[in-house]
PDB file of N, CA, C and O in Angstrom, chain B, residues numbered from 101:
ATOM      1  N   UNK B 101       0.852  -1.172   0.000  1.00  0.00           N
ATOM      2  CA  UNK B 101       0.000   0.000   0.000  1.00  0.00           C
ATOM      3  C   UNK B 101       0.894   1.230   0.000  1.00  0.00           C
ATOM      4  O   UNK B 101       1.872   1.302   0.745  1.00  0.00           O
ATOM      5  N   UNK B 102       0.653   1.906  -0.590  1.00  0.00           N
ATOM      6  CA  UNK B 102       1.456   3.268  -1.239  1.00  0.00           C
ATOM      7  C   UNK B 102       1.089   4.303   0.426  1.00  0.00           C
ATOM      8  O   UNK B 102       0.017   4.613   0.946  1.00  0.00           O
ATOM      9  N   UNK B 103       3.059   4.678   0.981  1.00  0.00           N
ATOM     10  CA  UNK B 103       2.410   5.867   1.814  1.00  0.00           C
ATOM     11  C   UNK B 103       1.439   6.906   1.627  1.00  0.00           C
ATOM     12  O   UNK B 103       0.915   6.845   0.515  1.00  0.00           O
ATOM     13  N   UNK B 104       0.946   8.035   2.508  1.00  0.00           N
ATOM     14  CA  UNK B 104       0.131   9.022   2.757  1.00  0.00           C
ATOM     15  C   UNK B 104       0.458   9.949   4.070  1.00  0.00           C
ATOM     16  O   UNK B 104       0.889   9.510   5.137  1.00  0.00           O
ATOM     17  N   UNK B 105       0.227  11.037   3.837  1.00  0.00           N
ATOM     18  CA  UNK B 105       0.346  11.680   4.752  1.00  0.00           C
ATOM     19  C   UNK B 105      -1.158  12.467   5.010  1.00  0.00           C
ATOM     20  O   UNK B 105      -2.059  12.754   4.223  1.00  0.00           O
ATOM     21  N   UNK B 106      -0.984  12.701   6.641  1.00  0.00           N
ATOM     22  CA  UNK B 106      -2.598  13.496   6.322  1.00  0.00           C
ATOM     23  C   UNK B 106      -2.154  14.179   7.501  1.00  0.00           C
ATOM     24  O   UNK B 106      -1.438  13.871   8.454  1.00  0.00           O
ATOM     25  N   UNK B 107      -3.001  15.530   7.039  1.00  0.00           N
ATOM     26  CA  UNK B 107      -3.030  16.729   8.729  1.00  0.00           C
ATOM     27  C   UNK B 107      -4.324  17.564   9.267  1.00  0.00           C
ATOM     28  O   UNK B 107      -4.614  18.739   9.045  1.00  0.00           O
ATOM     29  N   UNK B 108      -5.017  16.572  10.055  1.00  0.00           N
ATOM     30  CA  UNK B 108      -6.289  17.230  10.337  1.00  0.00           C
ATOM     31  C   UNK B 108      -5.771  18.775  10.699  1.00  0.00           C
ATOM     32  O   UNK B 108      -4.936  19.073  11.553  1.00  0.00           O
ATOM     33  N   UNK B 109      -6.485  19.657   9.827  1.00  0.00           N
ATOM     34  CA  UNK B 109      -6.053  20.968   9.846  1.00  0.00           C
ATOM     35  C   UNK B 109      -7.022  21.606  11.038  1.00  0.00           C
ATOM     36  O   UNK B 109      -6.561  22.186  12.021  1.00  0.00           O
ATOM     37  N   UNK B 110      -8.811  21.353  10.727  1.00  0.00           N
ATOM     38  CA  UNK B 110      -9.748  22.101  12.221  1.00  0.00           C
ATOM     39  C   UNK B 110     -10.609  20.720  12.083  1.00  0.00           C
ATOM     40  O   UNK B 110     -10.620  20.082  11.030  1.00  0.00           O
ATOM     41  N   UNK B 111     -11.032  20.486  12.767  1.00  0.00           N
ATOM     42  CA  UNK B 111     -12.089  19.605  13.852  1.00  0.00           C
ATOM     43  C   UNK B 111     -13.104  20.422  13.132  1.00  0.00           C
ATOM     44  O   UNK B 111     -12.715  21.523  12.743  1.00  0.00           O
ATOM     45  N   UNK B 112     -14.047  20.161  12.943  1.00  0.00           N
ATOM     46  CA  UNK B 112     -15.781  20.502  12.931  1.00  0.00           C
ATOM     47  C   UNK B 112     -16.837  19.991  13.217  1.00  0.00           C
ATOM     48  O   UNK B 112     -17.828  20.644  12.890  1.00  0.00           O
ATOM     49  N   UNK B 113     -16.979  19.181  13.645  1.00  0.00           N
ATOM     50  CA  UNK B 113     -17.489  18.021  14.895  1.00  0.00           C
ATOM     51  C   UNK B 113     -17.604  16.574  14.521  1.00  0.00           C
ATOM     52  O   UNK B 113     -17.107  16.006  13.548  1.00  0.00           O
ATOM     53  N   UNK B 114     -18.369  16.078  15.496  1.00  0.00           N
ATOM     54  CA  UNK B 114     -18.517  14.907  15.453  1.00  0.00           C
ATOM     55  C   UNK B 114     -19.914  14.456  15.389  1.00  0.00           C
ATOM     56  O   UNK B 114     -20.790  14.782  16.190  1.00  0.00           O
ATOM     57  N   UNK B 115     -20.078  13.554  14.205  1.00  0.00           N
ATOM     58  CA  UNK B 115     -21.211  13.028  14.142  1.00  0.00           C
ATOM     59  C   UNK B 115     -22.093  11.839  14.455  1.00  0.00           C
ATOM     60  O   UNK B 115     -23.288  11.705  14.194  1.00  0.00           O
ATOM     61  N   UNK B 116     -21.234  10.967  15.090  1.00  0.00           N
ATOM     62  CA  UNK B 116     -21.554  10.020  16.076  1.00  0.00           C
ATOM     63  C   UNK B 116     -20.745   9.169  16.789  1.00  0.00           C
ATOM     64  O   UNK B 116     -19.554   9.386  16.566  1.00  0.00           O
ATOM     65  N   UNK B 117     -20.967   8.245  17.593  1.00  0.00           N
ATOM     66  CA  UNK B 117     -19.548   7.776  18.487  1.00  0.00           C
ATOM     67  C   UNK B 117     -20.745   5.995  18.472  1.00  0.00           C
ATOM     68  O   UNK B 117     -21.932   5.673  18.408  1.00  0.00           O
ATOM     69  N   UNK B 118     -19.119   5.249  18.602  1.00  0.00           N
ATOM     70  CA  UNK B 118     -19.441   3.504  18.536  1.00  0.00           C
ATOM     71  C   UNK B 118     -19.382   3.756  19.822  1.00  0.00           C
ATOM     72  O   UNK B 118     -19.065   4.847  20.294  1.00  0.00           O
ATOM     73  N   UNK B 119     -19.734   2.593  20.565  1.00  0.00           N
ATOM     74  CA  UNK B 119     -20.022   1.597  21.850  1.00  0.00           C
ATOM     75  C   UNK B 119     -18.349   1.511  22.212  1.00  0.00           C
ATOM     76  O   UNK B 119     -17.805   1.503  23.316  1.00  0.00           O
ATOM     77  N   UNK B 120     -17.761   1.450  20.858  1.00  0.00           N
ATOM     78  CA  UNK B 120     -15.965   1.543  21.191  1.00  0.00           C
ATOM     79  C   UNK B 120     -14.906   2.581  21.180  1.00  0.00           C
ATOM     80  O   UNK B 120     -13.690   2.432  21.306  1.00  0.00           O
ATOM     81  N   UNK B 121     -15.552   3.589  21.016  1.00  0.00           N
ATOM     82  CA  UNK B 121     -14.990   4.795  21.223  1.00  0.00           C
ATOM     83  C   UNK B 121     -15.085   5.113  19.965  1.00  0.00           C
ATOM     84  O   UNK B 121     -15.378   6.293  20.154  1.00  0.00           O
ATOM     85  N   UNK B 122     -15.070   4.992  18.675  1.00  0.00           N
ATOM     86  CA  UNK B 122     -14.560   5.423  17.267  1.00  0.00           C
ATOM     87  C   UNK B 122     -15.843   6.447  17.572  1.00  0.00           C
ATOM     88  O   UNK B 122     -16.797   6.447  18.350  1.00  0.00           O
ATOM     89  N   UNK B 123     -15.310   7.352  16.481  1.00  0.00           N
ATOM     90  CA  UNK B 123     -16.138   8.436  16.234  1.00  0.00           C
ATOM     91  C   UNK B 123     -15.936   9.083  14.443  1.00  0.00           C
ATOM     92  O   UNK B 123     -14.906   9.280  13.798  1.00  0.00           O
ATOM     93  N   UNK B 124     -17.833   9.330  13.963  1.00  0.00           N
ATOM     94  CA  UNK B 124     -17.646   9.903  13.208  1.00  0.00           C
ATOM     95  C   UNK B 124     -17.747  10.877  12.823  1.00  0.00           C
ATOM     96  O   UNK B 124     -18.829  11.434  13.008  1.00  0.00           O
ATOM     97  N   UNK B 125     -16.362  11.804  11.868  1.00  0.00           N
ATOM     98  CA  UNK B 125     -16.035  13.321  12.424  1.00  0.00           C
ATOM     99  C   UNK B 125     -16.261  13.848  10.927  1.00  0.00           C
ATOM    100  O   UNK B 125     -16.281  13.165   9.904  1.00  0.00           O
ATOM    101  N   UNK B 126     -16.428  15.258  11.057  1.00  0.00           N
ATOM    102  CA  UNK B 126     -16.244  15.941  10.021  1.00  0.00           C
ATOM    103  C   UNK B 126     -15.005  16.998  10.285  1.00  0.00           C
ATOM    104  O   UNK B 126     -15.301  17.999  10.938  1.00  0.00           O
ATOM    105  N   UNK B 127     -13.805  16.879   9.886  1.00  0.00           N
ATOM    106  CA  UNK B 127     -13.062  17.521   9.545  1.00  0.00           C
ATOM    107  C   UNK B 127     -12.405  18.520   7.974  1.00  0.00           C
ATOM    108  O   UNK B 127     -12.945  18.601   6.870  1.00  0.00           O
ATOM    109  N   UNK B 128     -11.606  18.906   8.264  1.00  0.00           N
ATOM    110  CA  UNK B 128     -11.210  19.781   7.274  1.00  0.00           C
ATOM    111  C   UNK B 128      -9.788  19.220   7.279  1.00  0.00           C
ATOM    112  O   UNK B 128      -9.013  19.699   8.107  1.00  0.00           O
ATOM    113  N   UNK B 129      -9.317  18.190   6.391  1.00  0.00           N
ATOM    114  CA  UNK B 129      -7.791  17.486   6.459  1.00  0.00           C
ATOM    115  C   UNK B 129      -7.172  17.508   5.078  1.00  0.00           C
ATOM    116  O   UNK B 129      -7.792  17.042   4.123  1.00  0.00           O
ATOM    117  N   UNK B 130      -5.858  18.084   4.932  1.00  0.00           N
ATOM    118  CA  UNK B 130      -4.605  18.137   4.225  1.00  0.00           C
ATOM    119  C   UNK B 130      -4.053  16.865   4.076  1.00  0.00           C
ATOM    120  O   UNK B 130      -3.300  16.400   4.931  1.00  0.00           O
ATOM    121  N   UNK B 131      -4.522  15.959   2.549  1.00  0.00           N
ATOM    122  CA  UNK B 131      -3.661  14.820   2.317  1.00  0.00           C
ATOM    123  C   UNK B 131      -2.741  15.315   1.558  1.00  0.00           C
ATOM    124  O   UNK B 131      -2.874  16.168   0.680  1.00  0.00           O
ATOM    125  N   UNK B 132      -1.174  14.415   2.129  1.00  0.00           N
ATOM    126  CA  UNK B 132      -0.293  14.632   1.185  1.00  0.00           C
ATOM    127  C   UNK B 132      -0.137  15.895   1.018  1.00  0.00           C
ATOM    128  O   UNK B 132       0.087  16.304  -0.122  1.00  0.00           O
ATOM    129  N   UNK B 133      -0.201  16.616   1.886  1.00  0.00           N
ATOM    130  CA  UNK B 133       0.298  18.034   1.621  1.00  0.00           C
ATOM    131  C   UNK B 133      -0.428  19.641   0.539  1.00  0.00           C
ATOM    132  O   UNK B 133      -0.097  20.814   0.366  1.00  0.00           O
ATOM    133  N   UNK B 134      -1.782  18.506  -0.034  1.00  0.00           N
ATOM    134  CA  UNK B 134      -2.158  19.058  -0.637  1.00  0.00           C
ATOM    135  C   UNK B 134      -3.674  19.936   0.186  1.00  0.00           C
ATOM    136  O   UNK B 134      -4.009  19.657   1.337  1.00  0.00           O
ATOM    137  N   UNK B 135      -4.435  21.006  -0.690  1.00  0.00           N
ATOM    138  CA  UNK B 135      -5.280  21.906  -0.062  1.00  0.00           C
ATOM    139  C   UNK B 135      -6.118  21.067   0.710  1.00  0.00           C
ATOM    140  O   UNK B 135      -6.241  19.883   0.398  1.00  0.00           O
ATOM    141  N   UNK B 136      -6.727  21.567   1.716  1.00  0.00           N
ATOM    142  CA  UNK B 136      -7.354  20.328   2.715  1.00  0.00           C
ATOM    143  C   UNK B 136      -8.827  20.488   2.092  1.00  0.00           C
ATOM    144  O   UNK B 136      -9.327  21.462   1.528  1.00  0.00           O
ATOM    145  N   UNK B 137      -9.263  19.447   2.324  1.00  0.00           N
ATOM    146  CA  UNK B 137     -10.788  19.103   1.869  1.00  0.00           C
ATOM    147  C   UNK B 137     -11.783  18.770   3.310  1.00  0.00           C
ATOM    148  O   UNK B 137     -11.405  18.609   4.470  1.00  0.00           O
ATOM    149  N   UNK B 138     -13.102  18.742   2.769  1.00  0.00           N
ATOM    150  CA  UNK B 138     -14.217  18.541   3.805  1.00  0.00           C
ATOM    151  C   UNK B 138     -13.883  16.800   3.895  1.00  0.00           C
ATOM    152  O   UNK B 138     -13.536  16.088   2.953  1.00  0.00           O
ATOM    153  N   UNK B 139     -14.023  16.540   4.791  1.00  0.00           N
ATOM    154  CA  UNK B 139     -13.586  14.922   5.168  1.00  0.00           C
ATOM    155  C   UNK B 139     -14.492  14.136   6.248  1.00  0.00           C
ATOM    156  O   UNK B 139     -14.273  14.456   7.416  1.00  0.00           O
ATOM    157  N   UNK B 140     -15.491  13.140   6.022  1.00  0.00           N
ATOM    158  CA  UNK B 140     -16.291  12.466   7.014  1.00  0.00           C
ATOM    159  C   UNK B 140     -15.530  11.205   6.851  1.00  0.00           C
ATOM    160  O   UNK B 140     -15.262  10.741   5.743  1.00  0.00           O
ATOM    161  N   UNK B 141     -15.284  10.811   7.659  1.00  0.00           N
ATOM    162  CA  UNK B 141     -15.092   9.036   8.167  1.00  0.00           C
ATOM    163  C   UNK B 141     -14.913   8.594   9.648  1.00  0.00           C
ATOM    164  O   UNK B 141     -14.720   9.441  10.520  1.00  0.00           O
ATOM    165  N   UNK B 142     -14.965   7.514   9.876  1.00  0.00           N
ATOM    166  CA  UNK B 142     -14.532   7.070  11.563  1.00  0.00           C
ATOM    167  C   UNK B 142     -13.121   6.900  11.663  1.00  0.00           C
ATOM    168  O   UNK B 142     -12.326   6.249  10.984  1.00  0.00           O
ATOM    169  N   UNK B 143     -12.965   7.753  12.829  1.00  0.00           N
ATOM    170  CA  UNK B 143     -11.626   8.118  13.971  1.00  0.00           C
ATOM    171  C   UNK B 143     -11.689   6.602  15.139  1.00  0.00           C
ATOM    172  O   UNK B 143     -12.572   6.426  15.978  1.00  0.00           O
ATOM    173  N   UNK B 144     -10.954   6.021  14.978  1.00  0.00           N
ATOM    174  CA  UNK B 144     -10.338   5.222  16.662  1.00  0.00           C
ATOM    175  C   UNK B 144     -10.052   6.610  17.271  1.00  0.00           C
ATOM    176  O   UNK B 144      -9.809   7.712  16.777  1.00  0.00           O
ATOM    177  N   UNK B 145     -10.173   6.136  18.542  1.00  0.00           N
ATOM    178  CA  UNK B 145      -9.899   7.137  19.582  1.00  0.00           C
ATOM    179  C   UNK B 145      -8.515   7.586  19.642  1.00  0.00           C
ATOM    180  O   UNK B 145      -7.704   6.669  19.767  1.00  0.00           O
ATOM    181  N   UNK B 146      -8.008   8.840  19.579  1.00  0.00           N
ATOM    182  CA  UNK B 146      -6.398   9.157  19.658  1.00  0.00           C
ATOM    183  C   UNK B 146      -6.108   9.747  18.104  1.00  0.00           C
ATOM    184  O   UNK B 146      -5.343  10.646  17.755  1.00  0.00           O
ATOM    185  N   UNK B 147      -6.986   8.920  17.326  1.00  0.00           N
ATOM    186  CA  UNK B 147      -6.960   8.651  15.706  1.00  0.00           C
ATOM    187  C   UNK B 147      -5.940   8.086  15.236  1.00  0.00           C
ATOM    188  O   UNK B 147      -5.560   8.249  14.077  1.00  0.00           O
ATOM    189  N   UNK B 148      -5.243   7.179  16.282  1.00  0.00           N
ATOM    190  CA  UNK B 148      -4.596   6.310  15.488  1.00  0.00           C
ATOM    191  C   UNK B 148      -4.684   4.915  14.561  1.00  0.00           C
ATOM    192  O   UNK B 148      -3.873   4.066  14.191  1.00  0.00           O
ATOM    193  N   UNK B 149      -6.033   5.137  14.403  1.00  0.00           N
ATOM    194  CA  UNK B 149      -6.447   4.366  13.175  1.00  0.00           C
ATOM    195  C   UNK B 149      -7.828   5.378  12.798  1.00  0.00           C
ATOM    196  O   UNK B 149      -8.482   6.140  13.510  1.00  0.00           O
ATOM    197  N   UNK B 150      -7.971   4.884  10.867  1.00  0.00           N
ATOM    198  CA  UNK B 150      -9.068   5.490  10.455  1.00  0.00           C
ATOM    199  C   UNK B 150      -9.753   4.804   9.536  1.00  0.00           C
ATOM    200  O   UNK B 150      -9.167   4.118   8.699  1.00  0.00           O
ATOM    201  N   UNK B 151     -11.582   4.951   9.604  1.00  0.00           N
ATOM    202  CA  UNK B 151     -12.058   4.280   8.525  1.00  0.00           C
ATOM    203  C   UNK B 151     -11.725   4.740   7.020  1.00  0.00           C
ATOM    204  O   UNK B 151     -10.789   5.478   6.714  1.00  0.00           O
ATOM    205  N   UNK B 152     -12.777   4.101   6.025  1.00  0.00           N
ATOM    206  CA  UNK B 152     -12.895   4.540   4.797  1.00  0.00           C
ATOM    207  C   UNK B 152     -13.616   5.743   4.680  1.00  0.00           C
ATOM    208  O   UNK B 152     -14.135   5.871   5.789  1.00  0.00           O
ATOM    209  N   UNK B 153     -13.882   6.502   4.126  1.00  0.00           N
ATOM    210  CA  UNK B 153     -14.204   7.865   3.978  1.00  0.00           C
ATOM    211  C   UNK B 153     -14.788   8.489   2.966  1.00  0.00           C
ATOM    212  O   UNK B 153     -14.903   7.809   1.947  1.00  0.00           O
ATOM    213  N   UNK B 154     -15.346   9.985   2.918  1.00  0.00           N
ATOM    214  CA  UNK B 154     -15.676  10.329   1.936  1.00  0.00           C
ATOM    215  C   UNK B 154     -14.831  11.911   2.154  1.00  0.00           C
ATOM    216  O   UNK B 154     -14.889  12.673   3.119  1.00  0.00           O
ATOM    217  N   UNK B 155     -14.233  12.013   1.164  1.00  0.00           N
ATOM    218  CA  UNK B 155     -13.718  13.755   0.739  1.00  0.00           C
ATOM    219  C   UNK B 155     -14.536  14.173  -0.019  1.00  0.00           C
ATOM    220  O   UNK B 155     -15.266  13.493  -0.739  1.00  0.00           O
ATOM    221  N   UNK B 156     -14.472  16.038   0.118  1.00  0.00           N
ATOM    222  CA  UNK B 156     -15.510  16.364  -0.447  1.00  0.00           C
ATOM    223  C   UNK B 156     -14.246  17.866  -0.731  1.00  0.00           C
ATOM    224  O   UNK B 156     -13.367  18.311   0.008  1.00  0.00           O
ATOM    225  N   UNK B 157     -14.649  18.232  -1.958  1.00  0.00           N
ATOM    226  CA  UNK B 157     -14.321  19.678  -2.406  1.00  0.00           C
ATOM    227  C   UNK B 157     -15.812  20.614  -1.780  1.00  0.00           C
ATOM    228  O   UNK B 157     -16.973  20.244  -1.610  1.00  0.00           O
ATOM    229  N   UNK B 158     -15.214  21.782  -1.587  1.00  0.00           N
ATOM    230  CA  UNK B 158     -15.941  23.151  -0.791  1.00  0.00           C
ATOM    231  C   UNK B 158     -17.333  23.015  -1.968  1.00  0.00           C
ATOM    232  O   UNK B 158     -18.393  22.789  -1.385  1.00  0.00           O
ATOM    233  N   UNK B 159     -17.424  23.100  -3.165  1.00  0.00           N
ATOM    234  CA  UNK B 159     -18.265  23.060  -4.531  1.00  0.00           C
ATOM    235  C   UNK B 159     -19.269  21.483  -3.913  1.00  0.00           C
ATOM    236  O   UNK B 159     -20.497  21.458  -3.820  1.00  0.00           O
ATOM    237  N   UNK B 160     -18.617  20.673  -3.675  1.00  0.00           N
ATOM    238  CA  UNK B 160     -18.948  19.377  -3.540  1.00  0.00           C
ATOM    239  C   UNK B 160     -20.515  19.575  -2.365  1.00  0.00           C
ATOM    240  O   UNK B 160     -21.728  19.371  -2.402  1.00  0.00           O
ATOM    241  N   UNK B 161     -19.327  20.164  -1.295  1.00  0.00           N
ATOM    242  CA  UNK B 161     -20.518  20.254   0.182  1.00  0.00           C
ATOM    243  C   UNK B 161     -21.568  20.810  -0.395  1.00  0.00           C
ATOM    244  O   UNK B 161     -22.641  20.231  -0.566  1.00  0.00           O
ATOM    245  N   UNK B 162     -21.177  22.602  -0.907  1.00  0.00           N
ATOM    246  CA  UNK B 162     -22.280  22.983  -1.281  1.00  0.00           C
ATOM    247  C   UNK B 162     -24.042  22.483  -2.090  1.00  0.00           C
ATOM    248  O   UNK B 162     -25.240  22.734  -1.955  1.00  0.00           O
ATOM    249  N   UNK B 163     -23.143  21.679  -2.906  1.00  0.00           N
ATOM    250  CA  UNK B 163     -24.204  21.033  -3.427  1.00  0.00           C
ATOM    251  C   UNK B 163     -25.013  19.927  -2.674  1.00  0.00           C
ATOM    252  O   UNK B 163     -26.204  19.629  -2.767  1.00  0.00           O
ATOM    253  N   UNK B 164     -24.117  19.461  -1.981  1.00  0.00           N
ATOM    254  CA  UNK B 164     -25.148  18.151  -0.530  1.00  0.00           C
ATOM    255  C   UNK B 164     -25.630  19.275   0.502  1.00  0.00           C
ATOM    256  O   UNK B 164     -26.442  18.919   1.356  1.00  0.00           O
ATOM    257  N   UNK B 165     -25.218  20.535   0.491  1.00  0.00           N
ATOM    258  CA  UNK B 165     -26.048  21.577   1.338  1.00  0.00           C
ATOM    259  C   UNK B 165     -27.317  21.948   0.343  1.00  0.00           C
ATOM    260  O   UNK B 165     -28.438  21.810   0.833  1.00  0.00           O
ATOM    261  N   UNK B 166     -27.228  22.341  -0.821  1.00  0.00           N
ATOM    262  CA  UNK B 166     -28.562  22.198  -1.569  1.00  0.00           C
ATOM    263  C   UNK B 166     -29.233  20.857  -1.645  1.00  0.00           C
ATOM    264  O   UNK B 166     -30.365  20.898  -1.162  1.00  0.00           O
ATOM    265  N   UNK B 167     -28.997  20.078  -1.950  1.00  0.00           N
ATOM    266  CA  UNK B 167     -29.658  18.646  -2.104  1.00  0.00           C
ATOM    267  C   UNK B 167     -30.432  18.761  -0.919  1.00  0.00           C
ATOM    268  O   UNK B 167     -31.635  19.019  -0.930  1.00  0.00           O
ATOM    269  N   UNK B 168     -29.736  18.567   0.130  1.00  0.00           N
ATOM    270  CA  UNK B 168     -30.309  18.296   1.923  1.00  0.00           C
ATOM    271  C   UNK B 168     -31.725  19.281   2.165  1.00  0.00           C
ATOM    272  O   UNK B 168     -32.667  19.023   2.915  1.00  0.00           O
ATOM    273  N   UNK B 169     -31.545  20.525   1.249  1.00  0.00           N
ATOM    274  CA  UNK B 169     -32.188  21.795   1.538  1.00  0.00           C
ATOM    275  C   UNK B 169     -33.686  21.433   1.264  1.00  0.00           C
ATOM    276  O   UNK B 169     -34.783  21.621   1.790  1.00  0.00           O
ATOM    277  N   UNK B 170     -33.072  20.715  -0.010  1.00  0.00           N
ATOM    278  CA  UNK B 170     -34.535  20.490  -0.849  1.00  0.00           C
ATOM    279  C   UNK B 170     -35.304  19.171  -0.200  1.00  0.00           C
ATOM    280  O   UNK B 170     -36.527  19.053  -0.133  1.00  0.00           O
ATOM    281  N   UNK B 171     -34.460  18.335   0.200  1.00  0.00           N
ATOM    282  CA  UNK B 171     -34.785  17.038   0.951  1.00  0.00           C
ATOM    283  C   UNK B 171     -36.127  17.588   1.872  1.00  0.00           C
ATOM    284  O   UNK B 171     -37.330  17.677   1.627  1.00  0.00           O
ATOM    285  N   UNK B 172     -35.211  17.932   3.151  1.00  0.00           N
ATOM    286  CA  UNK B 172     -35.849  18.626   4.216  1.00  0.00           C
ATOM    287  C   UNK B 172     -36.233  19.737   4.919  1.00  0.00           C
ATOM    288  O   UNK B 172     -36.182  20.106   6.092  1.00  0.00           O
ATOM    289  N   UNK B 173     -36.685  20.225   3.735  1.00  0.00           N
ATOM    290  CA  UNK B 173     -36.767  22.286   3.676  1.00  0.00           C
ATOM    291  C   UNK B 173     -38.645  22.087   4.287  1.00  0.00           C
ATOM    292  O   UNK B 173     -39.344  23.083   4.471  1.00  0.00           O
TER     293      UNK B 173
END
């Protein structure tokens, strides 16, 4: 498996927690050094381990902020 680097840049909360501590977060994280993106997946506690995930470009959210709008407006 090919290294990675990642740097949770801000915390923006958390959207739910396991029975085992993991938690799922929405952050704002810098892979590889590159511009940081909107980022949901599950944290182990400490975050020294992480689930699979979804990144999102700023354009990206916006549009699941419209979608959601129309969902449950």
């Amino acid at each position: 498996m090919p290294e990675f680097t990642y740097e949770i840049v801000e915390t923006l909360g958390t959207l739910s927690e396991t029975a085992k501590g993991w938690t799922k977060e929405l952050n704002l994280i810098s892979w590889n050094g590159r511009e940081p993106k909107l980022d949901i997946r599950e944290w182990a506690p400490e975050h020294e381990k992480m689930g699979k995930g979804v990144t999102l470009t700023e354009e990206e959210a916006q549009e699941i902020l419209k979608i959601l709008g129309q969902r449950y407006a």
